[in-house]
N, C-alpha and C positions, 0 to 999 in steps of 0.2 A: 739627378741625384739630389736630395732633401736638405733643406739647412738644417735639419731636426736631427740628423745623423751626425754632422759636425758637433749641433751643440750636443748632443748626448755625450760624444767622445770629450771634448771640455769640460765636462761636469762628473764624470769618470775620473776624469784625469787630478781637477783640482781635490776631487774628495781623496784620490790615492796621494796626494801630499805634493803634488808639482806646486809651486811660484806661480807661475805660468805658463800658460799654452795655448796652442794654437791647431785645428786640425783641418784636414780637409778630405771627402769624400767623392770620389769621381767614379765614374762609370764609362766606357768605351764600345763601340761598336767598330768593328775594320772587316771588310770585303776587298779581295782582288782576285783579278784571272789573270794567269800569265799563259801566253802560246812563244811556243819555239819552234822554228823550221816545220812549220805547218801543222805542228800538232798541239793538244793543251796538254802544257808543263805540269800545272796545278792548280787548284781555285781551294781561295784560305779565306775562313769567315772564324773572326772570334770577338768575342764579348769579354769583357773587362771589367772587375769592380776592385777598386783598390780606397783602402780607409788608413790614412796615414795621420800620425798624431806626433807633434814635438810640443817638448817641456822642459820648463827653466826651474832650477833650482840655485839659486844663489848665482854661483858665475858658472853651474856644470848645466849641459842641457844633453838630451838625447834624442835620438825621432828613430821610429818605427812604423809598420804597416803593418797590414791584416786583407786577406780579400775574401772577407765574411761580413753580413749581418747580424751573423747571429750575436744575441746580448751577452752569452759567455764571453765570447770571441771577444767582444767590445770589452768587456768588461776587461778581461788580460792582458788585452793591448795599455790599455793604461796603466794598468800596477804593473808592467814589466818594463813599459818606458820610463815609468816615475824613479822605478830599480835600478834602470841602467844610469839617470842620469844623478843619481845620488854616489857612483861609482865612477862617475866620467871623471876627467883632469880638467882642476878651472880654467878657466879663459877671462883674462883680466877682460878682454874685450866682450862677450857674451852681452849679450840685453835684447829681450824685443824692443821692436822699434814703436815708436805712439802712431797710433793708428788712425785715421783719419776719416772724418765722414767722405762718403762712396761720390763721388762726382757726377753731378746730373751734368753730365758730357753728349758729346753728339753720338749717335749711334752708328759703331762702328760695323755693323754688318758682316760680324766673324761667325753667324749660322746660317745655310742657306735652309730656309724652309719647306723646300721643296722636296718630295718624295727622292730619293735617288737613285729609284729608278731599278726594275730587275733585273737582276743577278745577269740574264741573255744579253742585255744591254751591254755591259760591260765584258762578257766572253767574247762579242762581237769584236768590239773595238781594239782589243788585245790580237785578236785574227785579221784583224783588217791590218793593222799597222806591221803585224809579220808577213802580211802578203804585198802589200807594197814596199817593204823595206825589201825583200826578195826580190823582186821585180828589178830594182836599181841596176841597170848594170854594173855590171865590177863588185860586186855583193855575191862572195859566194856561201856564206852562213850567218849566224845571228845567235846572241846571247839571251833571245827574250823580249820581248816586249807584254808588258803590263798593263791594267788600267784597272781603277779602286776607288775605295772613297773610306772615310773613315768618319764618323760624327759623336761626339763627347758630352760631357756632361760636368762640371764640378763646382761643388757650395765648399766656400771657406768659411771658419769662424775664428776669432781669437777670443781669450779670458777677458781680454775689456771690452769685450760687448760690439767690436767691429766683424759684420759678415758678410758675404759676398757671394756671388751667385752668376754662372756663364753655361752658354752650349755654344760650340762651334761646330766646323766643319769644315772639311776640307779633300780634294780628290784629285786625282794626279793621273797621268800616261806617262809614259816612258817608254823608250825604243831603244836597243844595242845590236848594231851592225859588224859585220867581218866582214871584209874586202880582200881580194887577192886570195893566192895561194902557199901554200906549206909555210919556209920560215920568212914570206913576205908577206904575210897575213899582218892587215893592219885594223882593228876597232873604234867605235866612236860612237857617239849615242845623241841624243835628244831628249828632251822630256820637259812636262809642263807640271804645275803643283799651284792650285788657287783654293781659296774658300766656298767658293761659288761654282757650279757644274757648267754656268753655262758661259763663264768667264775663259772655260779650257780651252787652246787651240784646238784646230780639228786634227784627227786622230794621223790621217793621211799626209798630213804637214809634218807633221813630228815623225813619222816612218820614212817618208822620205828623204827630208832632212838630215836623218840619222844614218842611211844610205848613202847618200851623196858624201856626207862630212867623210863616212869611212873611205870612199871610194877615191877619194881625194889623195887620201893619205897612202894609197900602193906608190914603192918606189921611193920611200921619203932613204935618203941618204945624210951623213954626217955632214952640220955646217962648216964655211971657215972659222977659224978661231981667232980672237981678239976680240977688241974693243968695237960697242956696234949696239944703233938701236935697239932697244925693243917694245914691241908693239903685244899690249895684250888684249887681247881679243876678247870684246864685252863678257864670254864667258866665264874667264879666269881675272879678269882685272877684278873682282870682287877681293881675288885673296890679297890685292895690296890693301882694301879697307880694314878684314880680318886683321893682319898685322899692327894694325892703328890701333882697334878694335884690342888687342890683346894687352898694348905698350897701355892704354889708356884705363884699364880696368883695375879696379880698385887696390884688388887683390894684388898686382905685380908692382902696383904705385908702392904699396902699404910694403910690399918684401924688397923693395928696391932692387928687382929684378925686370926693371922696363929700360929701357934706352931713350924714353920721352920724359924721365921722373921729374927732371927739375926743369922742366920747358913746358909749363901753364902758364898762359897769358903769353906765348914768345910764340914766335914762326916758324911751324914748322913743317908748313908747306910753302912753293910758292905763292905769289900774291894770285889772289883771286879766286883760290881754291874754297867752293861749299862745301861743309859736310853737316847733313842734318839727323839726326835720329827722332824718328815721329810714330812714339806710341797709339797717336788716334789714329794712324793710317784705316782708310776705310777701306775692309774687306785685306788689312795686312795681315802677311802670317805671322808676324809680332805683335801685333795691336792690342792694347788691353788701357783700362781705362785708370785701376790702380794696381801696382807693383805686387810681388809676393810677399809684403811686409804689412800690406794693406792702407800705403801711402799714393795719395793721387799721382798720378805722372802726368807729363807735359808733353809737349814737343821744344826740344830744343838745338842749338846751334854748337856741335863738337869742333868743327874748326870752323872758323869765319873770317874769309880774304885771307887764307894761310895760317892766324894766329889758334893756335889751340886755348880753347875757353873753358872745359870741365874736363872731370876724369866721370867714369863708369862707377857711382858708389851705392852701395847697400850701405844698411843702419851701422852696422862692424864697421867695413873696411873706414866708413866716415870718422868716426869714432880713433878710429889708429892715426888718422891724418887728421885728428883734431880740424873738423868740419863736420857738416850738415849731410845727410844723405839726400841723394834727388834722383830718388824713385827708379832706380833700374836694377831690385832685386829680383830675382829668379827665383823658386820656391819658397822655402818660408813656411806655407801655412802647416804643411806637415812634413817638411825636410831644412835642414840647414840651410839659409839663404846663401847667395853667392849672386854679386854685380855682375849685369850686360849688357846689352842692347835689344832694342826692341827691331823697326825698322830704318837701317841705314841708306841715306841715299848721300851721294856725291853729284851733284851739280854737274851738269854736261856743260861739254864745250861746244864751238859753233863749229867746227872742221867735221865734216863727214867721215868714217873711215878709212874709205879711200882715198881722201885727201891728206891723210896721217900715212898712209903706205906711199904716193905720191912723192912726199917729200925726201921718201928714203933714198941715200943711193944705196945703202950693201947694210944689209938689218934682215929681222928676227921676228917674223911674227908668230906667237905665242898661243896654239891652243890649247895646249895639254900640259898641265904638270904634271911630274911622276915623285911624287917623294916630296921631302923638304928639308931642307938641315938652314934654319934660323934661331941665331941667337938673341933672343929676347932682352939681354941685359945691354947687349951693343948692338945689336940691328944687324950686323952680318950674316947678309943674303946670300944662300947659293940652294938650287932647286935646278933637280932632274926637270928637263922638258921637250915637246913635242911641238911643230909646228910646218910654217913654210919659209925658207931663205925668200928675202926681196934685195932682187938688184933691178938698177935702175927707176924705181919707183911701182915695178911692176912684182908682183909672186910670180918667183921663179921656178923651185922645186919642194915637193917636200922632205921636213928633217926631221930626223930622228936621234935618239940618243946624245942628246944637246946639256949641257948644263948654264943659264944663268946667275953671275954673281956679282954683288953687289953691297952698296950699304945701304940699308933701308932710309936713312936721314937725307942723303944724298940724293938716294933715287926720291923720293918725296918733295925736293925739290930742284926737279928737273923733271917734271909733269905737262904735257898736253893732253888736252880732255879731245873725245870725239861727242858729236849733238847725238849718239844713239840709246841714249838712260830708255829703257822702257818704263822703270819702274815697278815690275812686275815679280820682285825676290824680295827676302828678307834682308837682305846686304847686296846691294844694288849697284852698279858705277856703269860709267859707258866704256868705250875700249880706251886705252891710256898708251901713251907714246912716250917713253921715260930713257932720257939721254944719259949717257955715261955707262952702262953697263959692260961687262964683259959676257963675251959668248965663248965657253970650253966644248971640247969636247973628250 
């Protein structure tokens, strides 16, 4: 997509009477094939042009889209956003943010270059993984397995002359399993998601995988209840970053609706805990070189040895908490920005997994959530879950219908890390062994 179409919308926009503005022009391409129980579900191909334009007028601003070229079209979009935001309600906080020259940074390799290959390709791969996920014993149906790719296109511009320019890409498999019968049908899935095609697991790994995980779970029965381990399973230990990830974002710091607000600079993990967020990740599905505000970004250090060191801030939320923004806005060039993370990783530990289930005598290991009820302003965890009871250091049976509860402060610190980080997601951790819980049922 053109930087020429950005700036036309800019140049629209200030002559229809905006402050200023900011637009951006993207274009989209998405193919996928899904097969279910040996047959194809469906094969979806669609094309995408989206021309989105935001504008400031004093303290009111508005954003809108259009998914046309045509110069009418262009032309409308600006004097109806300039309209709307001559009508908006002010926001003492409203302001673009100062924009920054573009960083001649390392090249993060968010476009694979490479053809991606025909359409039979990818029917294939979606047939192959429903016919090995069948295969599995103890699989006796399936929800689908997929395989796609998607590749983009977007120019930013803003009214002071900063503009930008990216294509990415990215393409994904996924597999969903049934195991057992009637009301002891149990499901489970697998799946891969990278920027690069040849970065993907192979297809037959992920179906079987997705297989085996269901097949596991026939028989899972209610755990005992009380106090007791829990072990989450590289899968879902991500959503204890998310919840860090939520407390530390700008937006709930600034509403003082986080349960981390007044603990910058204090411990609020145990000692030794990393956590880094690295916008140059190469080939991450976060990476980006500058923010949606069109401020360079970094890679920097959110907790370090436990202590928590920044919040999550866009140019606003900085602004509310009288400080600096550092580069983790999200939209922006033609939508409201709003602070978050790029690519999260958590620091692995040196224990193995099985050496974290090892240590258990009568605990909780954790695949699956179902739900969630977390209060964000005090941390009070409690989440629907799926898994396996471990006694004696071994998995015993599978569980179902489990609930975990907890204080998020608490359980944060009472942390073991396992060495299994792949590294390989946008919010990453390895499996996590987190003392004091309670296990309902």
């Amino acid at each position: 997509m053109s930087l020429e179409t950005a700036r036309q919308l800019i140049r629209l926009a200030l002559r229809a009477g905006a402050g200023a503005a900011s637009a951006s022009a993207s274009r989209s391409d998405h193919f996928e094939a899904n097969f279910r129980m040996g047959r194809l579900d469906s094969i979806e191909r669609a094309e995408t042009l989206d021309l989105s334009l935001r504008v400031q007028i004093g303290r009111r601003q508005a954003c809108a889209s259009v998914s046309s070229l045509d110069p009418q079209a262009m032309e409308d979009l600006a004097e109806k956003t300039v309209a709307m935001a001559k009508e908006a309600t002010e926001d003492p906080w409203c302001a673009f943010a100062e924009t920054q020259t573009p960083l001649k940074g390392p090249d993060l390799e968010l476009f694979d270059s490479a053809d991606p290959g025909p359409a039979a390709e990818y029917r294939r791969a979606a047939e192959e993984m429903d016919q090995v996920m069948r295969a599995v014993p103890g699989v006796t149906n399936g929800e689908g397995s997929s395989a796609g790719w998607a590749v983009g296109s977007q120019a930013s511009a803003f009214s002071d002359g900063y503009e930008s320019a990216r294509r990415d890409s990215s393409f994904w498999l996924s597999c969903q399993a049934i195991a057992g019968e009637g009301l002891g049908m149990k499901g489970d899935y697998d799946f891969d998601h990278k920027r690069w095609r040849s970065d993907l697991r192979a297809p037959e790994a992920i179906a079987r995988s997705a297989g085996e995980r269901a097949a596991r779970r026939v028989g899972a029965r209610k755990p005992p209840g009380g106090p007791a381990p829990v072990i989450f399973e590289r899968r879902v230990s991500s959503s204890l970053l998310a919840h860090l990830l939520n407390a530390i974002n700008g937006e709930s710091v600034a509403r003082g609706s986080s349960f981390l607000r007044e603990k910058l600079g204090e411990r609020v993990f145990c000692a030794g805990i990393e956590i880094e967020d690295d916008p140059w990740l190469k080939r991450g599905l976060g990476s980006r070189l500058a923010d949606g505000e069109g401020r360079r970004t970094a890679p920097r250090k959110l907790v370090e040895d436990g202590i928590l060191k920044t919040w999550l801030l866009d140019s606003q939320t900085a602004r509310r908490l009288e400080t600096e923004s550092n580069a983790c806005a999200w939209g922006g060039a033609g939508s409201t920005p709003s602070p978050g993370p790029s690519n999260v990783r958590m620091a692995p530990g040196s224990l193995s997994p099985e050496a974290l289930i090892r240590d258990v005598k009568s605990g909780f290991l954790v695949t699956e959530f179902l739900g969630a009820s977390v209060n964000p302003t005090t941390g009070a965890y409690s989440r629907g879950a799926a898994g396996f009871w471990i006694e004696d250091g071994e998995i015993a049976y599978p569980v179902d219908e489990a609930t975990v509860a907890g204080a998020l402060p608490e359980m944060f610190m009472n942390l073991t890390l396992a060495n299994d980080l792949r590294g390989d997601r946008r919010i990453d951790a390895p499996t996590i062994r987190v003392e004091g819980c309670h296990v309902a049922v």
